[in-house]
MARLUMTI-502909 format. One line per field, with one value per residue (C-alpha): residue number from 1; residue in one letter; chain; y negated, x, z negated. Coordinates in Angstrom, 3 decimals. Last residue first. Layout:
n <- c(NUM	...)
res <- c(A	...)
chain <- c(A	...)
c2 <- c(Y	...)
c1 <- c(X	...)
c3 <- c(Z	...)
***
This chain:
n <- c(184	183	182	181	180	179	178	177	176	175	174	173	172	171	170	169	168	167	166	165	164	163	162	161	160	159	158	157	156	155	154	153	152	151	150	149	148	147	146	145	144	143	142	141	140	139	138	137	136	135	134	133	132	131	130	129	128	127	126	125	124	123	122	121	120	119	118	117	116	115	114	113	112	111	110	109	108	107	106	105	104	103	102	101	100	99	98	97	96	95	94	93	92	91	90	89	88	87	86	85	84	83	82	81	80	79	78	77	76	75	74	73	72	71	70	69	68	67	66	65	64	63	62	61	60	59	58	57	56	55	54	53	52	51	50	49	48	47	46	45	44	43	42	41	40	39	38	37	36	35	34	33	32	31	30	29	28	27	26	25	24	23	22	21	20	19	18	17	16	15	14	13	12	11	10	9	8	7	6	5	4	3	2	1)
res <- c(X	X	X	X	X	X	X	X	X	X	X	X	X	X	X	X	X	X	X	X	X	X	X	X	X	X	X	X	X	X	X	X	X	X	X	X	X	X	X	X	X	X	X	X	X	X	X	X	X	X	X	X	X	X	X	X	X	X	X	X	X	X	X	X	X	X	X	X	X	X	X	X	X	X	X	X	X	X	X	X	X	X	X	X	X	X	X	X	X	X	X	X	X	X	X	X	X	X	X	X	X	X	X	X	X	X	X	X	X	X	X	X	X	X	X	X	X	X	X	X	X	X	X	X	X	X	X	X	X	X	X	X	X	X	X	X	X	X	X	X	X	X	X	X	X	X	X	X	X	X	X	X	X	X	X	X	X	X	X	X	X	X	X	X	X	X	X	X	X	X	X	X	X	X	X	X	X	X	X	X	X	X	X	X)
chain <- c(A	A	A	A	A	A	A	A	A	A	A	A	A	A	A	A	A	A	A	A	A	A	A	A	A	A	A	A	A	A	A	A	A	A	A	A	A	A	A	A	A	A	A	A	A	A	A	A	A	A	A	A	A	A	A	A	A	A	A	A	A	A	A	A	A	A	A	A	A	A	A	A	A	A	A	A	A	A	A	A	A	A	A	A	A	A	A	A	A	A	A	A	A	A	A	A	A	A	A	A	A	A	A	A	A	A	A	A	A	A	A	A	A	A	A	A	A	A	A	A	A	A	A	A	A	A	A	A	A	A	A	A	A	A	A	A	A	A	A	A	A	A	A	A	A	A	A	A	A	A	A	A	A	A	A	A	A	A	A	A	A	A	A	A	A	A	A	A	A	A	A	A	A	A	A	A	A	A	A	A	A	A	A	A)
c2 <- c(-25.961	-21.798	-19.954	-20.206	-18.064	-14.841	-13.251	-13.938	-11.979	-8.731	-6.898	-8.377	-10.902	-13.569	-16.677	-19.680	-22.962	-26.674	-28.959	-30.358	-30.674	-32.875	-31.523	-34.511	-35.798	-33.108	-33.427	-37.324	-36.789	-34.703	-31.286	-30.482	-30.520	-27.849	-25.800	-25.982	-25.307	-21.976	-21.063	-19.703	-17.234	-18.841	-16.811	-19.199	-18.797	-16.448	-17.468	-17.598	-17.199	-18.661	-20.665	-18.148	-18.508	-22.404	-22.255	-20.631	-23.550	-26.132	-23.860	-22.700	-26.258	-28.038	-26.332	-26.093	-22.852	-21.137	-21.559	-17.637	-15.840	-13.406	-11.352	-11.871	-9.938	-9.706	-11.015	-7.398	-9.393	-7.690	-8.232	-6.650	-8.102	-5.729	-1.906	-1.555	-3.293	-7.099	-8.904	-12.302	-14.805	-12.735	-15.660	-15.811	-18.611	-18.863	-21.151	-22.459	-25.702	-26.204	-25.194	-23.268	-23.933	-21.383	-18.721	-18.022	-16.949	-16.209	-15.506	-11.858	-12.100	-13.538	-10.937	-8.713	-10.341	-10.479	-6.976	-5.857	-8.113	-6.879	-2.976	-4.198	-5.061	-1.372	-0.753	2.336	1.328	-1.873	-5.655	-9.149	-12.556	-15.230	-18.639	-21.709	-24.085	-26.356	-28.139	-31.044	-31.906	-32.299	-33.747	-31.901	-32.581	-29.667	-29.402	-30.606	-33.023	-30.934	-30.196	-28.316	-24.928	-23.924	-20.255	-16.859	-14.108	-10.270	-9.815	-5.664	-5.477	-7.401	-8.096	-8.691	-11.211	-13.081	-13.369	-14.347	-17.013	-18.879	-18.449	-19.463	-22.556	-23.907	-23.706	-24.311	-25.062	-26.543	-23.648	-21.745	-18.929	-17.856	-14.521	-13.765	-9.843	-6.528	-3.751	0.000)
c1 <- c(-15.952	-15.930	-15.840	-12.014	-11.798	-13.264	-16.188	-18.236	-16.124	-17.008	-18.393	-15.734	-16.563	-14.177	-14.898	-11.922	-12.972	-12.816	-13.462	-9.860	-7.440	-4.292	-0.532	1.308	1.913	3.524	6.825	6.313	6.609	9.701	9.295	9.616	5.551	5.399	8.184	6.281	3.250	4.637	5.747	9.494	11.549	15.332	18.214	17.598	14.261	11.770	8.163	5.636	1.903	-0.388	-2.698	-3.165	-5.732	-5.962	-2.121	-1.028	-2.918	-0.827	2.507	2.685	2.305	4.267	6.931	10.557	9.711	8.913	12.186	13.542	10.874	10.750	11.749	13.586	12.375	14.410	17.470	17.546	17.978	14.760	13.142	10.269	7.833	7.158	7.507	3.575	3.717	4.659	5.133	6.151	5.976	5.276	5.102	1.947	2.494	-0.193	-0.502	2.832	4.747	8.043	10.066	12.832	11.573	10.779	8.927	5.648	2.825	0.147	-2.231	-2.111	1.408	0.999	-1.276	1.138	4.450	1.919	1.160	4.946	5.558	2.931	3.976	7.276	6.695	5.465	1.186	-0.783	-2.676	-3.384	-3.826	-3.935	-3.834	-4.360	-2.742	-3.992	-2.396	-3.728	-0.595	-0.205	0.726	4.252	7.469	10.007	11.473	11.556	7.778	5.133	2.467	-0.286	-4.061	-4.912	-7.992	-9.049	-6.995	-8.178	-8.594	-7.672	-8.398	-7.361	-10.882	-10.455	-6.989	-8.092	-10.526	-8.342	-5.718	-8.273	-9.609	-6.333	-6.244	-9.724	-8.726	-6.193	-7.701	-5.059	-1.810	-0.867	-1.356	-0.582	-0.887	1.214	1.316	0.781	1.154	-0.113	1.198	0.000)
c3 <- c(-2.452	-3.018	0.186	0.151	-2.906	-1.366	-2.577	0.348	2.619	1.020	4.285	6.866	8.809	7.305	8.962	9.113	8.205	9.586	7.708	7.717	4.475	5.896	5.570	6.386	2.962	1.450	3.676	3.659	-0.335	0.123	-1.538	-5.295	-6.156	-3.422	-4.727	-8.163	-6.892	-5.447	-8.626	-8.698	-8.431	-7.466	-5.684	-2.762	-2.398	-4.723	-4.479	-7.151	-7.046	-9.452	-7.218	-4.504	-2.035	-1.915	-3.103	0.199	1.942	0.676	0.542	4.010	5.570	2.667	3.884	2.537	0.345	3.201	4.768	3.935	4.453	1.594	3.450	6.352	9.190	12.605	10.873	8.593	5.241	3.440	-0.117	-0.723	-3.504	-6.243	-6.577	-6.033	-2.761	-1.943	1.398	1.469	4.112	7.347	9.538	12.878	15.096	18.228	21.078	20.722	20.693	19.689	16.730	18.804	22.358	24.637	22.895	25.054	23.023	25.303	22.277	22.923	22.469	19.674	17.872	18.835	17.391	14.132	14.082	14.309	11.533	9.599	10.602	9.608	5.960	5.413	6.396	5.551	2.457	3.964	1.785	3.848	2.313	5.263	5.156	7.315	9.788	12.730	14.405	15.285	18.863	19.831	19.378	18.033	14.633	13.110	11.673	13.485	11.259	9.686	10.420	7.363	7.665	4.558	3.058	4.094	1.053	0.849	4.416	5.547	6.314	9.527	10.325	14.247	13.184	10.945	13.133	16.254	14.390	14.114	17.879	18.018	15.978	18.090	21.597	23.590	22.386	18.208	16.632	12.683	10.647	7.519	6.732	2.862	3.142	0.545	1.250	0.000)
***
């Protein structure tokens, strides 16, 4: 058993159908699905913003690579086209920690770095992470710490350009209304 915070976002195309489409294809696996934040590119590219969320995702059957591997597919469905580091795409999906019933994985194969190892730098992961989960903790340079607490660290201009929309997410699966995010 796994349990994933992945970290969803778009700036091409129809942003929130791709987001849509994460949710969708997880299904049952949804633990929780964050709002919906409109938030300033990150890396200094210029572009579009970007619509972000986080999804919490549980499977009996699934390591920290199946996610991954899940993810790249989900992309490419999306039209994903990796041409620009930190440019535009129609569909991000980050494995930012996964955890099973040893703890949270750690992994320093350069195709999955776990946890991931910039998360604590964005106020795009952390915002919505802490919709879903407002105790966790995230280890980062050596460091486990709360996630507000990396937040509540970061630049103000880094905070301040992650912007709570109205738009929302829809979890079709048959306990969806016990979810966190359908609370105001």
């Amino acid at each position: 058993m796994s349990c994933a915070v992945l970290s969803i976002g778009s700036n091409l195309g129809d942003r929130l159908a791709h987001l849509q489409s994460v949710v969708d294809e997880l299904g049952p696996r949804v633990r929780a699905v964050s709002r919906v934040y409109s938030t300033a590119p990150w890396g200094g590219v210029e572009q579009q913003d970007f619509l972000n969320a986080v999804v919490v995702a549980e499977d009996e059957n699934f390591g920290e690579y199946d996610w991954l591997a899940l993810g790249r597919d989900l992309e490419a469905a999306a039209a994903r086209v990796r041409v620009q580091h930190w440019g535009p795409r129609s569909l991000d999906v980050d494995v930012v920690v996964c955890r099973t019933g040893s703890g949270e994985v750690r992994s320093d194969d350069p195709e999955l770095l776990l946890p991931h190892p910039r998360a604590h730098e964005r106020a795009f992961v952390l915002v919505p992470w802490l919709d879903v989960e407002p105790e966790a903790d995230l280890t980062a340079n050596g460091h486990n710490r709360p996630v507000a607490d990396w937040l509540a660290g970061l630049d103000e201009t880094e905070r301040d350009g992650v912007h709570r929309t109205e738009l929302v997410l829809v979890d079709h699966a048959p306990d969806a209304g016990s979810h966190p995010r359908d609370r105001p």
